[in-house]
Every structure is written in C-alpha cells, then in structure tokens.
Kinemage of the C-alpha trace (Angstrom):
@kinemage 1
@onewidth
@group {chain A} dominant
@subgroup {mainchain}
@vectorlist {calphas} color= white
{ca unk a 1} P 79.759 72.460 80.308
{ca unk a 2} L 78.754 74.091 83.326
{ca unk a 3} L 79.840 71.084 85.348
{ca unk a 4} L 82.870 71.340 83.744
{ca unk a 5} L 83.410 75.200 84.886
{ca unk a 6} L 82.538 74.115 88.462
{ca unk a 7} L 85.105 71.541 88.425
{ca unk a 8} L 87.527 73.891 87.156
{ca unk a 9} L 86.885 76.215 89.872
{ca unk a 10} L 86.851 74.206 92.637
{ca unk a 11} L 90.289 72.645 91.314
{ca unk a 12} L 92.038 76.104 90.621
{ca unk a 13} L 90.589 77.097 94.209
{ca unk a 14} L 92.307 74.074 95.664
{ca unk a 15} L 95.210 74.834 93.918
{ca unk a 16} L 95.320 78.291 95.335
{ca unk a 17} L 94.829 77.226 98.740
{ca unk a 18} L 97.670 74.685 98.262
{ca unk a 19} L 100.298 77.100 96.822
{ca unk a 20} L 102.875 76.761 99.413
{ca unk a 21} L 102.846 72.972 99.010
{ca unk a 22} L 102.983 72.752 95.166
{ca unk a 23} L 105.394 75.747 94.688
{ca unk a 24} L 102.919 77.082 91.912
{ca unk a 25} L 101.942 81.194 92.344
{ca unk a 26} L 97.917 81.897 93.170
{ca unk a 27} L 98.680 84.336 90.284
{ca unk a 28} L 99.046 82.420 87.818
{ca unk a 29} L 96.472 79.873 88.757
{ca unk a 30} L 93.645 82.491 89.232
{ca unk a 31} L 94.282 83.791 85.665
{ca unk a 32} L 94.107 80.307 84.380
{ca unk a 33} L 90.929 79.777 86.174
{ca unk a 34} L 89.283 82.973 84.307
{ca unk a 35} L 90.500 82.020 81.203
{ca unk a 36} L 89.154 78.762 81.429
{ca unk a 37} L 85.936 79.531 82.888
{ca unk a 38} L 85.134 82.179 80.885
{ca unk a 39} L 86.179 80.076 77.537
{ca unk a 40} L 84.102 77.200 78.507
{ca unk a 41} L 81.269 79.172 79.432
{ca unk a 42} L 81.294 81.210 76.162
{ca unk a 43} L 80.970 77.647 74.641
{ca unk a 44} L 77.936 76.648 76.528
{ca unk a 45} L 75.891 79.916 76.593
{ca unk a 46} L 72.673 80.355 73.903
{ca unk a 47} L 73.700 83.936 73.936
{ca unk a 48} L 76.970 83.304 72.033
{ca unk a 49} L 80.229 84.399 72.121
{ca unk a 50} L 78.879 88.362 70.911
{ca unk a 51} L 76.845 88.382 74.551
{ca unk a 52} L 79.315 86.753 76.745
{ca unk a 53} L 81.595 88.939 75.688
{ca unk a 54} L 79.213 91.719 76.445
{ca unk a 55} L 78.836 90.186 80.447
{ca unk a 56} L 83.022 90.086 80.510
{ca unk a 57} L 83.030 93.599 79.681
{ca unk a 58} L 80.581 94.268 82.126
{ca unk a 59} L 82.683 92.030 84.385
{ca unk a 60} L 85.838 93.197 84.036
{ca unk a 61} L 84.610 97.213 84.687
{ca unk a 62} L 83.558 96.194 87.876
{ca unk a 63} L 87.108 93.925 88.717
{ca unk a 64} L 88.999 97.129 87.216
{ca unk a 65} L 87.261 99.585 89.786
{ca unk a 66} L 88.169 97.756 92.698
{ca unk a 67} L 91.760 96.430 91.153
{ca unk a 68} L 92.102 100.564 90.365
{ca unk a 69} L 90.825 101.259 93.788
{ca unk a 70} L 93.388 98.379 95.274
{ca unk a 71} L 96.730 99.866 93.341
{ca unk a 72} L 95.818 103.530 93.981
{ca unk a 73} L 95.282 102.763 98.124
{ca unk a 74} L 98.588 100.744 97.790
{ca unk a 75} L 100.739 103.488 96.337
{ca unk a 76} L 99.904 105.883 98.396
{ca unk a 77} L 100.402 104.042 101.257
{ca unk a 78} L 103.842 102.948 100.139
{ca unk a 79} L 104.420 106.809 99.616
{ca unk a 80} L 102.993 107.493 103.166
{ca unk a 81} L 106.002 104.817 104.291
{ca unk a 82} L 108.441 105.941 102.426
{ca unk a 83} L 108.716 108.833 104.168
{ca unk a 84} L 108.588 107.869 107.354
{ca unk a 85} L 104.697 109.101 107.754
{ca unk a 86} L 103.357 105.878 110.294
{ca unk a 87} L 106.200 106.855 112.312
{ca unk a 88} L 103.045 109.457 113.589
{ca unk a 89} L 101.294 106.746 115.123
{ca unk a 90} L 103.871 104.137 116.224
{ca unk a 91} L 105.400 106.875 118.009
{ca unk a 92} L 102.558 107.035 120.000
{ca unk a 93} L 101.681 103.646 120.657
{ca unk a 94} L 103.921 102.811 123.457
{ca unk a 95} L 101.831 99.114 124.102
{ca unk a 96} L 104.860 97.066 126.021
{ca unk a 97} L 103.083 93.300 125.943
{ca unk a 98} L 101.746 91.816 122.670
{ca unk a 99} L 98.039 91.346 124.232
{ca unk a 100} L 97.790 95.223 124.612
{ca unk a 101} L 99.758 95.685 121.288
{ca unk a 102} L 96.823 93.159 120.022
{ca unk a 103} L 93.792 95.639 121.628
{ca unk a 104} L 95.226 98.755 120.338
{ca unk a 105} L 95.369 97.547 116.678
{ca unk a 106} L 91.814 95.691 116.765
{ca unk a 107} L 90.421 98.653 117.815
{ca unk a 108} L 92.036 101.148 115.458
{ca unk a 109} L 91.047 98.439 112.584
{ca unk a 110} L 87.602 98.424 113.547
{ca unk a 111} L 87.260 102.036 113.467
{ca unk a 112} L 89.552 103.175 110.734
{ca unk a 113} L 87.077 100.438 108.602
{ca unk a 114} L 84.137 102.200 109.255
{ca unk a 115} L 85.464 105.152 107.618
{ca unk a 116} L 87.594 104.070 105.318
{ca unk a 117} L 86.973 100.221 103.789
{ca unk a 118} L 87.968 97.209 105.090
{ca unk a 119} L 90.812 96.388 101.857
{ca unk a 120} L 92.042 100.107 102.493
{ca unk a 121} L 92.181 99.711 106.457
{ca unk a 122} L 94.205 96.230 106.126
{ca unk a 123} L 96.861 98.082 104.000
{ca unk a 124} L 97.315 100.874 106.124
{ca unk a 125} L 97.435 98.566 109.397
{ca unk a 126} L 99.287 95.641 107.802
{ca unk a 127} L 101.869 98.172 106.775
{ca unk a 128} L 102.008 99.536 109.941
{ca unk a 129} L 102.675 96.662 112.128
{ca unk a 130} L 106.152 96.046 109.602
{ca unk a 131} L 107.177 98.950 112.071
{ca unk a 132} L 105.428 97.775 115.621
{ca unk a 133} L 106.841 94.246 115.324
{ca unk a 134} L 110.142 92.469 114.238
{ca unk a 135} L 108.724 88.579 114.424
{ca unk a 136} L 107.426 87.640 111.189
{ca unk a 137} L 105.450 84.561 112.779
{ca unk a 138} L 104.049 88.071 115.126
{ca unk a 139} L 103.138 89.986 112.355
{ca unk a 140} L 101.022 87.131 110.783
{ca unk a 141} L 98.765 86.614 113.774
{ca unk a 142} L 98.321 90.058 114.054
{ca unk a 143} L 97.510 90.705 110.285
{ca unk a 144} L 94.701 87.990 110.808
{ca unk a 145} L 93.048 89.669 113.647
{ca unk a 146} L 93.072 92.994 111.242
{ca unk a 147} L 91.684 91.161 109.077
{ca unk a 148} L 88.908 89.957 111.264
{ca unk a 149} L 88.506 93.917 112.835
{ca unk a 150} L 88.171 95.593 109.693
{ca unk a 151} L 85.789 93.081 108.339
{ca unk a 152} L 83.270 93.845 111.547
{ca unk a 153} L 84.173 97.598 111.043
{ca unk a 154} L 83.248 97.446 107.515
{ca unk a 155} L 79.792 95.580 107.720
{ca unk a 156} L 77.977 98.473 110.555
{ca unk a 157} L 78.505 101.582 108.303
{ca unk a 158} L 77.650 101.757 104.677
{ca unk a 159} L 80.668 102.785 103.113
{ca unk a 160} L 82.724 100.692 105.043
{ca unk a 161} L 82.335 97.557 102.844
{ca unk a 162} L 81.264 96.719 99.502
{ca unk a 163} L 78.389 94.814 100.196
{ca unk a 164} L 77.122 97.138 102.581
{ca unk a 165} L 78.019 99.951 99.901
{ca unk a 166} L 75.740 97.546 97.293
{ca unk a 167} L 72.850 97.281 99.519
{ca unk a 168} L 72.705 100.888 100.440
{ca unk a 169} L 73.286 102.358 97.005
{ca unk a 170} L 70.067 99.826 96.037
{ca unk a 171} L 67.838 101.483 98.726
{ca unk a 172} L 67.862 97.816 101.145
{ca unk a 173} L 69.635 99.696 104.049
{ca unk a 174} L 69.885 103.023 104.933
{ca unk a 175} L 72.847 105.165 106.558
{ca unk a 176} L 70.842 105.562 110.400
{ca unk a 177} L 69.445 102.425 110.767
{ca unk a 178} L 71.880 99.975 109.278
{ca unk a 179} L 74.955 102.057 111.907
{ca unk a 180} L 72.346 101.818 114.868
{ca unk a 181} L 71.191 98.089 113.955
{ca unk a 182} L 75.168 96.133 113.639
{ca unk a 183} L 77.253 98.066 116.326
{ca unk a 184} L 76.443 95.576 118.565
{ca unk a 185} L 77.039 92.616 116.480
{ca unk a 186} L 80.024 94.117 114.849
{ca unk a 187} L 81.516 95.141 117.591
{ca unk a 188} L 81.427 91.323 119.094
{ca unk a 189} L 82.537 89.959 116.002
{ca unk a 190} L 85.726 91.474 116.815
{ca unk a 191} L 85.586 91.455 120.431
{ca unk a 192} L 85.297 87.839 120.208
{ca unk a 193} L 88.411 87.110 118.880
{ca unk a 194} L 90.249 89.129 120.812
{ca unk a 195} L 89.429 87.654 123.904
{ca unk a 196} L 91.030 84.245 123.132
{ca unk a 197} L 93.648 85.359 121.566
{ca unk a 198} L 94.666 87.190 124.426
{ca unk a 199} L 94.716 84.275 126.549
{ca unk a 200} L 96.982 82.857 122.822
{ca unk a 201} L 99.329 85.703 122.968
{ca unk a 202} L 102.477 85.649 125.471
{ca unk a 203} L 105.406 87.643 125.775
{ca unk a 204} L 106.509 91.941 124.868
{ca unk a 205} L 106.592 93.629 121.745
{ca unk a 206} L 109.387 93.380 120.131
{ca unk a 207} L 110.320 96.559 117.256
{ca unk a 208} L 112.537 95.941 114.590
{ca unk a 209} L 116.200 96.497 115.185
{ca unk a 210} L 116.312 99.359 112.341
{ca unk a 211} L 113.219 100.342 110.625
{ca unk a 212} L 114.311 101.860 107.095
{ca unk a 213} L 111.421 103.799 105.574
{ca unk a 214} L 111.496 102.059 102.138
{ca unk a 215} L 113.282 105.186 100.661
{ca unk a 216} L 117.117 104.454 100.196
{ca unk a 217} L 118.255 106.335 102.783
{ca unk a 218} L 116.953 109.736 101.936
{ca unk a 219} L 116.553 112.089 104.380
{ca unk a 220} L 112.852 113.620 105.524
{ca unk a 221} L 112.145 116.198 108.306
{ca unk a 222} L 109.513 116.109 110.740
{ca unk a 223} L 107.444 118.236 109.170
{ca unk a 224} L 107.671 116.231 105.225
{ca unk a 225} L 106.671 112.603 107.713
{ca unk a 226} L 103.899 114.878 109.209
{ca unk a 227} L 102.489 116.449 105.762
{ca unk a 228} L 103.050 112.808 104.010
{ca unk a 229} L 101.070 110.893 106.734
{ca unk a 230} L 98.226 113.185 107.022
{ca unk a 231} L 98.038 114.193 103.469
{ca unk a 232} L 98.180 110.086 102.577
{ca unk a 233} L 95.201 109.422 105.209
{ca unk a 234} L 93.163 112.620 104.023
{ca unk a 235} L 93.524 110.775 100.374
{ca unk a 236} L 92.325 107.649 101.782
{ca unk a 237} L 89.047 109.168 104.018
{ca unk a 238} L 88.143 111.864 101.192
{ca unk a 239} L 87.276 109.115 98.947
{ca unk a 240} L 84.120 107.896 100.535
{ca unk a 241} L 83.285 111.394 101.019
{ca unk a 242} L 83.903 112.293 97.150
{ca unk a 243} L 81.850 109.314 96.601
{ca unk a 244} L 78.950 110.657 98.603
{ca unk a 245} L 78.765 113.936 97.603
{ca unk a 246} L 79.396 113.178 93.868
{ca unk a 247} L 78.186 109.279 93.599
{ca unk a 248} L 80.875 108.717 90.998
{ca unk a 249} L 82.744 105.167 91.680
{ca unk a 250} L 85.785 105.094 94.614
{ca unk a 251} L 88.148 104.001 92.263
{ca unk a 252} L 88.023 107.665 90.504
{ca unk a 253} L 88.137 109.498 94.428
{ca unk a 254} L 91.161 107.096 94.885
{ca unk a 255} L 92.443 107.943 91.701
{ca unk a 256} L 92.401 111.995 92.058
{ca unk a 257} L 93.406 111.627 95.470
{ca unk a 258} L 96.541 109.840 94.190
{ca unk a 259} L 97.249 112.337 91.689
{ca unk a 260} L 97.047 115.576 94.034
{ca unk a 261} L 99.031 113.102 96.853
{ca unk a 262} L 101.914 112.892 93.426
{ca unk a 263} L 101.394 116.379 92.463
{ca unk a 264} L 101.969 117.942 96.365
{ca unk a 265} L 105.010 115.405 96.503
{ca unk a 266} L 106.948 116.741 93.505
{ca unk a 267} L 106.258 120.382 95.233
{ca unk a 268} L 107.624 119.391 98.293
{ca unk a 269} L 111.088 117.617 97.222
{ca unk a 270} L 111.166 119.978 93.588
{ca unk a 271} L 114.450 121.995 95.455
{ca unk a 272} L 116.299 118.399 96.557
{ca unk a 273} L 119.045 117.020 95.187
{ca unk a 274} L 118.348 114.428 92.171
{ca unk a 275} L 119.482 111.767 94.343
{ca unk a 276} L 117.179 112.561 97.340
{ca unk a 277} L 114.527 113.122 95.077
{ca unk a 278} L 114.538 109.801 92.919
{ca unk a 279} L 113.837 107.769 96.369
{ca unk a 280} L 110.853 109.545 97.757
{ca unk a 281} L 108.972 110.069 94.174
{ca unk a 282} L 105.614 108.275 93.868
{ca unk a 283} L 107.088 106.665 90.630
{ca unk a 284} L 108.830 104.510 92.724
{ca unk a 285} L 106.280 103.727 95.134
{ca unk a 286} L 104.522 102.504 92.053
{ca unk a 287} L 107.574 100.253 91.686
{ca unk a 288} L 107.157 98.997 94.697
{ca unk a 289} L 103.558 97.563 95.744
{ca unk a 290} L 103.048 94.184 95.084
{ca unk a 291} L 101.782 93.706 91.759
{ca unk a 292} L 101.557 90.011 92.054
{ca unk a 293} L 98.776 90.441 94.482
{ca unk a 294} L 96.491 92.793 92.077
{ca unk a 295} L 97.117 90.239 89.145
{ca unk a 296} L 95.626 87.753 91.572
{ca unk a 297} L 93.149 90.249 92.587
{ca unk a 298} L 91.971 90.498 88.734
{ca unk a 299} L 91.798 86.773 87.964
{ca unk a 300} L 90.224 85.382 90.974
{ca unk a 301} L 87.265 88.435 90.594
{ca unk a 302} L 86.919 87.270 86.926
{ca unk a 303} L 87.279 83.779 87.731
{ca unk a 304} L 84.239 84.451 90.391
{ca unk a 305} L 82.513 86.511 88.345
{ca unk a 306} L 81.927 83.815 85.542
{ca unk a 307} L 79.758 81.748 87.948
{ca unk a 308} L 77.433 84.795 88.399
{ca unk a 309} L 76.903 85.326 84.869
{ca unk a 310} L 76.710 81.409 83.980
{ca unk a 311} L 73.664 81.835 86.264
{ca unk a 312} L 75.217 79.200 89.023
{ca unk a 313} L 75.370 81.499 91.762
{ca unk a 314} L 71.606 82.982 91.425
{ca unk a 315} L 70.636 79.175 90.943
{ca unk a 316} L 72.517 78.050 93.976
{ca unk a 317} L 70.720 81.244 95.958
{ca unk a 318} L 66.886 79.930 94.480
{ca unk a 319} L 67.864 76.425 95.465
{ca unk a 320} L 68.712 77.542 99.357
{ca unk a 321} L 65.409 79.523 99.518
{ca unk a 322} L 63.237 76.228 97.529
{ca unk a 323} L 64.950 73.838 100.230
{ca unk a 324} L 65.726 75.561 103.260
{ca unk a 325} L 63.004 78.386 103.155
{ca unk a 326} L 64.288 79.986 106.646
{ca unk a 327} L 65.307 83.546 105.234
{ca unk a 328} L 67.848 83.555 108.520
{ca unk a 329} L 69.630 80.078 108.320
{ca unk a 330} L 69.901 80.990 104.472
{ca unk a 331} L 71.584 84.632 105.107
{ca unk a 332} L 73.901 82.724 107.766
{ca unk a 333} L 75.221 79.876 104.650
{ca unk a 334} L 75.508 83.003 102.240
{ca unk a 335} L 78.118 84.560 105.148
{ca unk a 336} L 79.965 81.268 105.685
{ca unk a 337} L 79.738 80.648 101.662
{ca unk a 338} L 81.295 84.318 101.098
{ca unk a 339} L 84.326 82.659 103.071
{ca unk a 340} L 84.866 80.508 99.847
{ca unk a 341} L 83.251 82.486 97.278
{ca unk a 342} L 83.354 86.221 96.882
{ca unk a 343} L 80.566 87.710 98.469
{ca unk a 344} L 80.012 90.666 96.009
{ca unk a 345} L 77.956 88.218 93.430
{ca unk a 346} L 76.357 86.406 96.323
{ca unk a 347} L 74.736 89.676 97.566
{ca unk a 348} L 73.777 90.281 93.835
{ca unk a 349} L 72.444 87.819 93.500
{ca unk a 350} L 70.196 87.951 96.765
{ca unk a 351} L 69.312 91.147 96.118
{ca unk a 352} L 67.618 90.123 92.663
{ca unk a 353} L 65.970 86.809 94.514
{ca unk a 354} L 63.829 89.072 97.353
{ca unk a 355} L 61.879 91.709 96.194
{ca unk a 356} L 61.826 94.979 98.048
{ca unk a 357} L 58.046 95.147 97.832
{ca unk a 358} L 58.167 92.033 100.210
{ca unk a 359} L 61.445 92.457 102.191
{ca unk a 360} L 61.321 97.095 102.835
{ca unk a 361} L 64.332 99.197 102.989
{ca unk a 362} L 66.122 98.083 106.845
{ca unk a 363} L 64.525 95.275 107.362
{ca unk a 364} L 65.543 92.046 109.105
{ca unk a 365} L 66.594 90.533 106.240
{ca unk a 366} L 69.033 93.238 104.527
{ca unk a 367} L 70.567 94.510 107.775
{ca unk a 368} L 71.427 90.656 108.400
{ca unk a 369} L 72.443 90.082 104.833
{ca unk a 370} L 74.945 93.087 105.423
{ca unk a 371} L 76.392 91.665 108.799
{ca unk a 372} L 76.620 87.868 107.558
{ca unk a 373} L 78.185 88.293 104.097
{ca unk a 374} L 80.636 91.274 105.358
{ca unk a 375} L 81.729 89.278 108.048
{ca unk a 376} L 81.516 85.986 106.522
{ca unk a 377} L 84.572 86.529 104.597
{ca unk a 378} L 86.688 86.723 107.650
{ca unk a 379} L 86.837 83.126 108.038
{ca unk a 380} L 89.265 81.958 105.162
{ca unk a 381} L 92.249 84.345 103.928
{ca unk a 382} L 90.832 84.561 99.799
{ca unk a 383} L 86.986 85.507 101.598
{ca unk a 384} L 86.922 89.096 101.962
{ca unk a 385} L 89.145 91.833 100.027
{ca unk a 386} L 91.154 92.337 103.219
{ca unk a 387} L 92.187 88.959 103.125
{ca unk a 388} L 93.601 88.989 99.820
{ca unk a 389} L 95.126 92.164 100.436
{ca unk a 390} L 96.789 90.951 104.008
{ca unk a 391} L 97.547 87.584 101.856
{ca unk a 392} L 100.035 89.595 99.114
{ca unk a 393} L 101.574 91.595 101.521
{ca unk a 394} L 102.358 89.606 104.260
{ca unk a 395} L 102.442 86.283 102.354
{ca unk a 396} L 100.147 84.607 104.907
{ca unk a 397} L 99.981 80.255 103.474
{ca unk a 398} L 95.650 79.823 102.958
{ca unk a 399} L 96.281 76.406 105.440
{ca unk a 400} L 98.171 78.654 108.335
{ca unk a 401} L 95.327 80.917 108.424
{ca unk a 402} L 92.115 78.427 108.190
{ca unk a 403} L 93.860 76.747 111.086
{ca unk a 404} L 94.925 79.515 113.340
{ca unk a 405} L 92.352 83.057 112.371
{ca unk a 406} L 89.751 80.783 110.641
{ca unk a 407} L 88.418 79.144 114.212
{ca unk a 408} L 88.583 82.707 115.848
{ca unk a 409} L 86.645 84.435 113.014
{ca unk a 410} L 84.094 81.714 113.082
{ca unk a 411} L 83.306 82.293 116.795
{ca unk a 412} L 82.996 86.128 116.428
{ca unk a 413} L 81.174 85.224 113.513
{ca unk a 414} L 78.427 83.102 115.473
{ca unk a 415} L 78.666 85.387 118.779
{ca unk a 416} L 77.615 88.418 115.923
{ca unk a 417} L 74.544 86.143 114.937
{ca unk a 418} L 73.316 85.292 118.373
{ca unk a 419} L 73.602 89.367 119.847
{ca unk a 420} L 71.978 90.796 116.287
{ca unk a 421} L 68.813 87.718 116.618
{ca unk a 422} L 68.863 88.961 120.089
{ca unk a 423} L 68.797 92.434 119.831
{ca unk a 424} L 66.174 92.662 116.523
{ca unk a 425} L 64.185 90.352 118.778
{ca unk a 426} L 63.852 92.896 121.708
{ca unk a 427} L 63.359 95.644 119.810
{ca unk a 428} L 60.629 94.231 117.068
C-alpha cells in the first residue's frame, strides 16, 4: 500500500508538471492526489482510520495556516493595486534597459524577503512587475528570478522562510548567528543568477500602454494610493513582528492585519458615491485573487503531507544518513529533493533524525540545513511557496521554468554551497 501511495504521487506530480500538455488543471489533480493518498494510507496504517484521521487533522491545521496566511497576503495586495498603491514604487524606478530593470527587482526581492517571507515577497513583486513590464514572455523571466531572490532572502534571516522559521522556533539556529553565517551564501545564490541572465537579457523596458488599477475605473487621489500602499506593506511587515512579540502563528498577524487594512478602507471611501465605493472595497479584492492557486496550494500540502505521516519521508531521511553518512552531501540532496518535494516535512523530519545533544544550537549542520532546503526549492516552479505562488499568478508552464530558471537556480544554488563550505571553513 505504501508503494501504491508513492506511485500515486509521483504520477499526480507528473501530471502537474504536464498540465499545459494534457489540458487538465494542477487543481484538480493535487486534490485527487490527497484524496487518494490519504485514503490508501488510512487503509494500510495499524493505527486505523480513528488515528489517521487524528494526523489529517493535525495536517490540515498546518496547510490551513499557511493557505490562511497565502489568501490574507493576496487580498491585501490586490487591495494595495486596486488603488493604484505600487504606483509608489514604479514611479520611482526609472530603470530604461531590462538588465538594470532585472538588478533593481533582484535586489528589492532579496531584501523585502528577509523581512517579510519569501511567498509574501513574490506576491508583492510579481504584482508589481504587471505595471513595470507589458511583455508577458518579460514578465515570466522576471517572475523566475523573484523567485530565485526571495528564496536566498528568505533562507539568511529567521523569519524570512518557513524552514528557517522551523529551525529557529526549535532552538537549531538562532537570530545573530544564522543572519551573520548565510549573507554570504545567500547573497550569491542570487547574485549568481543574475549575472547570466544579464548577459540573457537584451533590449528596454517596455510599460504597459494603460495600466488600469484593477478597480473599474474609480477614481483615487494621491494621498488614498499613498495611505493604501503603505498601510498594505505595514500589514505585510507587522506580521513577523506580531509573531515575535506574541509567538502566535502568522496566519492570525496576517489575518488582523487584513481586517484593520478592511476596516481603515471602509473609513476612507464611507463619504463616496455607491458606485466608487463598490470597486475599491476589499470584498472585491476577495473576488479577485486567484483562488485556483490556494485550492492547489491545499491539495498539493496535503498530498505532501501524507508521505510524512506514512513515515516515507523520515525513512527516506534514515536511509541517506545509513548509506551516505556525510552529514554535508546529505543536507545538499535534502535542498535539491525540496525542489520536488516540499521542504517543510523534509526539515521535520531532519530535525527529529539529529539530536541537538549531538548537533548544538548554530552549528554546521542546521545553519546549512537552513541555506540548502530554503534555497533548494528555487530550482523547480512547485519547490518553494514562492514558486507556487509566482506559478498561479503568472501562469508560468512547470517545463518553461525547469528549462529556462531551473539551470540558473541550480548554479546559485551550488555557488551558495561552495562560499558557505568556504567561509565555515575559515572561520572554524
């Protein structure tokens, strides 16, 4: 039975990467796949079908938080575009040629990752380049290298990925060390990439002939763009500091910050006509985001998150370490296996395989655990949270990106490697 749910998962994967070819929606074939998975697994297991479904509730409370987290960083930056908010920043970037265009943005991703999230960062910049660029083809190379950028942002701080958030939370990294110890190999992860695809990129930026702000028409004022931008990306940044000063889950920050982002809306258009009004409430941005992408969102987490309870994922992490034994050519397979599989379990499950009492808190092992398996995920689109994220909103085919960000990501991702060996080297 558990040969079975392999084979369904590597056949529903297969089908997701193929979904342009076969005409049949990742959604629907990711929900299949947890279905399935979970049915056949609740067949197999001694602990029944009372404690399986015990491990899907468990499951599915931690593929709510970040599907929660996901639709509430969505909304409100639909609301942010709706009223003309990014036109803050695009007003100011006044790049001419694509391979400056291509610097500003991988730097602004990097950073913006580091103190928001990756998933949340990819949004924002995804969203913004719809304004920056009219080429479609354009706007999918650049979403790829965002992807890339806020992946290597998000692995050198500890709120700036989940992984790096799980490790820190369990006491393996800590704030100074883990921010001193992967600037350099973050930073070249995305450097990296940049570099040849300057030499890739030819030609000027081109805006769009008439960029509507998503809101019917309606009118705002310099001042409602001004409040709505800056409001929308104090929503976004509080929620990693409501998270550290309260340690309750993101997905409630994101959550209240939505709600006083809705509330300070309705204040500011409560005098407009009806008309007016209808277009720039944060109902409709609700009616907007891509809902297709969350459902995917849910069923490929649950589809992932029945090999970690069937025990595969632990079992494939004990087999690495019984036949390999090299702690860092293991930690380097669990990156480039996070590209395929979601890395969240295969940190888990690492984390539960080497004690603490042998590895300590910042260690070689952890810190390179955080850079491999945040990074990792860069390489294929459906790897990291960004990717998915980037995927439903720009509609980027799994086979366009392996060919043309998958080769890119792979040589930051090796060029990250190399500087962190290095640089642990010289300093231990």
């Amino acid at each position: 039975m558990m040969t079975m749910t392999a084979v369904v998962f590597v056949l529903c994967y297969a089908m997701i990467a193929l979904e342009h070819p076969i005409k049949i929606n990742k959604s629907a074939t990711a929900l299949i796949a947890a279905g399935v998975m979970w049915t056949l697994y609740s067949m197999a297991s001694p602990l029944g079908v009372h404690g399986v479904s015990e491990q899907l509730t468990e499951k599915l409370a931690e593929t709510a938080a970040i599907v929660f987290f996901l639709i509430g960083a969505m909304t409100i930056v639909e609301v942010t575009d709706s009223h003309g908010g990014f036109e803050v920043i695009t007003s100011r970037i006044t790049a001419t040629k694509l391979t400056s265009l291509l610097w500003v943005i991988g730097f602004i991703a990097f950073y913006l990752s580091s103190i928001l999230d990756n998933m949340t960062t990819t949004i924002v910049m995804v969203a913004l380049m719809k304004r920056l660029l009219k080429d479609h083809k354009q706007r999918l190379f650049f979403a790829g290298i965002i992807v890339i950028a806020a992946n290597a942002g998000g692995a050198w701080t500890p709120i700036g990925d989940v992984t790096t958030t799980m490790l820190w939370i369990g006491g393996q990294i800590t704030t100074g060390a883990i921010m001193k110890g992967l600037w350099i190999s973050s930073m070249l992860n995305m450097l990296i990439p940049l570099i040849i695809a300057s030499f890739m990129l030819k030609g000027n930026v081109v805006p769009p002939d008439q960029v509507e702000n998503g809101n019917g028409g309606a009118p705002t004022t310099q001042f409602e763009k001004n409040l709505m931008f800056f409001m929308g990306m104090g929503c976004l940044i509080s929620v990693p500091i409501f998270k550290a000063v309260t340690h309750l889950p993101p997905y409630l920050g994101i959550l209240l910050a939505l709600g006083v982002l809705w509330l300070v809306g309705n204040i500011l258009h409560r005098n407009k006509p009806d008309e007016e009004k209808d277009y720039l409430r944060l109902a409709k941005a609700l009616k907007r985001i891509d809902m297709a992408s969350v459902v995917f969102f849910i069923g490929i987490l649950l589809a992932v998150a029945s090999l970690s309870a069937n025990g595969m994922l632990p079992a494939l992490a004990g087999w690495l370490d019984a036949k390999l034994g090299n702690q860092t050519l293991i930690v380097i397979i669990i990156g480039l296996c996070s590209a395929v599989i979601d890395n969240i379990p295969l940190v888990a499950a690492s984390m539960g395989m080497y004690p603490m009492t042998q590895f300590p808190p910042d260690s070689f092992l952890w810190e390179f655990m955080a850079y491999c398996a945040g990074t990792g995920g860069s390489i294929l689109i459906i790897g990291s949270a960004a990717g998915v994220a980037a995927m439903g909103l720009e509609k980027i085919e799994f086979f366009w990106y392996a060919r043309k960000i998958g080769p890119l990501a792979l040589a930051g991702y090796f060029g990250g490697i190399v500087a962190y060996i290095f640089q642990y080297t010289l300093l231990h």
